[in-house]
C-alpha positions in Angstrom: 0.0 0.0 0.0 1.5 3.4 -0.9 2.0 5.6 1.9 -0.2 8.2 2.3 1.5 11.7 2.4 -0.3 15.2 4.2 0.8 18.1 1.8 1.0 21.9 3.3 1.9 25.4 1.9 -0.4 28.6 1.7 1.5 28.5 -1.7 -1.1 25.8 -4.5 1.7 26.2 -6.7 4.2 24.6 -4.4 1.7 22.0 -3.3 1.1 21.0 -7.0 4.9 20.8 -7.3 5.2 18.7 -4.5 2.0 16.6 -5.3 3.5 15.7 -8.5 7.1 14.5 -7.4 5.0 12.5 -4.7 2.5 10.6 -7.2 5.0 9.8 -9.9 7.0 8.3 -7.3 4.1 5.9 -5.8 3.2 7.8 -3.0 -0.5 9.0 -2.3 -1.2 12.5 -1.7 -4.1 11.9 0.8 -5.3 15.6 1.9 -3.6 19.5 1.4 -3.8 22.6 3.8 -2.8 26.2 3.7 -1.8 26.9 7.0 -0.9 25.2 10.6 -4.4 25.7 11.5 -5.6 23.2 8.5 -2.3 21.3 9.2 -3.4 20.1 12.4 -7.2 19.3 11.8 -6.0 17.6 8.6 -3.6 15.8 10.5 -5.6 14.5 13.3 -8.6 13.1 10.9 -6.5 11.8 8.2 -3.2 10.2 10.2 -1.1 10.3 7.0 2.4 8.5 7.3 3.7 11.7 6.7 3.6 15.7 6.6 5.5 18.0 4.2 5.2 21.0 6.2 5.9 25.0 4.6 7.9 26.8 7.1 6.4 30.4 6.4 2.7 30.6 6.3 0.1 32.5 7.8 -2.2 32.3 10.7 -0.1 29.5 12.4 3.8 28.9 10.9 4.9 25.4 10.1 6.9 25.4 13.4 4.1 26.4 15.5 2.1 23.6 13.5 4.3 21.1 14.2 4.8 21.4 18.1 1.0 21.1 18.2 0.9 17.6 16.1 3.4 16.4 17.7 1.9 17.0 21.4 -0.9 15.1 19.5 1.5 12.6 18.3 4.9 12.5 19.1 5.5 9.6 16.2 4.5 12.5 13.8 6.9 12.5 10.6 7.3 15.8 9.6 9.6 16.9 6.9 9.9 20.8 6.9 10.2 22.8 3.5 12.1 26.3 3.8 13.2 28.7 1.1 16.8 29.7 0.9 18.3 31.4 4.0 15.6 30.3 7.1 18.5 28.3 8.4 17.9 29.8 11.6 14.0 28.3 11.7 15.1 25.0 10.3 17.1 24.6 13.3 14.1 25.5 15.3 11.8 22.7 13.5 15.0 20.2 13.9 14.8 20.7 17.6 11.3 21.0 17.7 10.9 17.0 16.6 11.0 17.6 12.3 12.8 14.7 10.6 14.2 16.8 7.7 14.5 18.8 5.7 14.0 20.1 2.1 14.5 23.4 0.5 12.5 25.5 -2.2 12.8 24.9 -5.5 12.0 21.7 -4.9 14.2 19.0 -6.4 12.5 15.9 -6.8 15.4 13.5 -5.9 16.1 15.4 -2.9 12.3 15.6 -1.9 12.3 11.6 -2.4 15.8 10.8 -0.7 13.9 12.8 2.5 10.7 10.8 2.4 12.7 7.6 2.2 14.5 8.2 4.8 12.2 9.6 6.8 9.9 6.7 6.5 12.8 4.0 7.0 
């Protein structure tokens, strides 16, 4: 069974980017959101194997987002996406409990070495 991947960015052109690499590659694209606020509900009534989670957004950031999934669940895989120079806040989603990394523009091998690894 493919796994079954939560997609967020306030961006629909980043989360068509990322949908794309995701279902050529066999993995199923099994909800979307546009902010932490969506990130969380989505995540607690579909349980997908794994979030790729937009650092930047608005309402609720991806950082803030994340702390609050994983109180929910602290086996949460969460792979953060950043644009270039948010080292600083990729540290902060590192040590807040995200299992990677990936950085915008998204390259697809990269994006797929991640979820590999991320899912063992």
């Amino acid at each position: 069974m493919a796994n079954r991947i939560l997609v967020v960015d306030d961006a629909a052109f980043m989360r068509m980017m990322i949908r794309d690499i995701l279902t050529k590659n066999g993995y199923e694209v099994c909800g979307e959101a546009n902010d932490g606020f969506q990130a969380v509900e989505k995540y607690k009534e579909l349980k997908p194997d794994l979030i790729t989670m937009d650092i930047t957004m608005p309402e609720m950031d991806g950082i803030q987002a994340l702390k609050e999934i994983k109180s929910f669940d602290p086996n949460a895989k969460v792979i953060m996406c950043s644009a270039m120079g948010q080292q600083a806040m990729v540290i902060d989603a590192i040590q807040a409990g995200a299992k990677d990394f990936i950085v915008k523009p998204f390259q697809a091998d990269r994006v797929i070495e991640a979820i590999k690894k991320t899912l063992g």
